[in-house]
C-alpha positions, -999 to 999 in steps of 0.1 A, spaced: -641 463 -367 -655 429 -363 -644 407 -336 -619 375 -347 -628 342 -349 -607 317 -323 -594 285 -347 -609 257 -327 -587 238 -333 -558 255 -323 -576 262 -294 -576 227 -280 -541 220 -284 -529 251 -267 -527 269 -236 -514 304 -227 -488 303 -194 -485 336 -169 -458 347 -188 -481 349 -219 -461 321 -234 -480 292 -256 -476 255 -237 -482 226 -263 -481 186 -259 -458 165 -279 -464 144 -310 -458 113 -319 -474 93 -287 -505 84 -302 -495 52 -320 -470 26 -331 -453 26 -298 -435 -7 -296 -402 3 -315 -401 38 -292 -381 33 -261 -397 38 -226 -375 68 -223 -388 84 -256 -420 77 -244 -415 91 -211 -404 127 -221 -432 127 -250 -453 129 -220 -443 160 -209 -456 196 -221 -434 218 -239 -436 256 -253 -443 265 -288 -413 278 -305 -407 313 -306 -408 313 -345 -444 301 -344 -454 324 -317 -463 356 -340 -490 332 -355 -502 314 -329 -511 343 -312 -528 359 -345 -553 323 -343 -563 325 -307 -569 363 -303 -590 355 -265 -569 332 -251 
């Protein structure tokens, strides 16, 4: 069996926690910020995990990590 190919992409975006989880960043903080309040802006700051629906997936994408 070959080995599988890590999606680059996906790679950057994600880490894996101790618990095997997936931890992800937040969207929508890269532009038109005026209109979004500070507090909006404050907890788009923080990391968050990648929804349990998504996690089948995500973990076929990045076999290694």
């Amino acid at each position: 069996m070959a080995k599988l190919k890590t999606k680059r992409a996906a790679a950057k975006r994600f880490k894996k926690t101790a618990n095997g989880g997936l931890k992800r960043s937040k969207a929508y903080k890269s532009h038109i910020l005026t209109k979004k309040t500070t507090k909006r802006k404050r907890n788009l700051r923080k990391a968050t995990m990648t929804d349990a629906t998504n996690e089948k997936v995500m973990k076929k994408i990045l076999p290694y990590i």
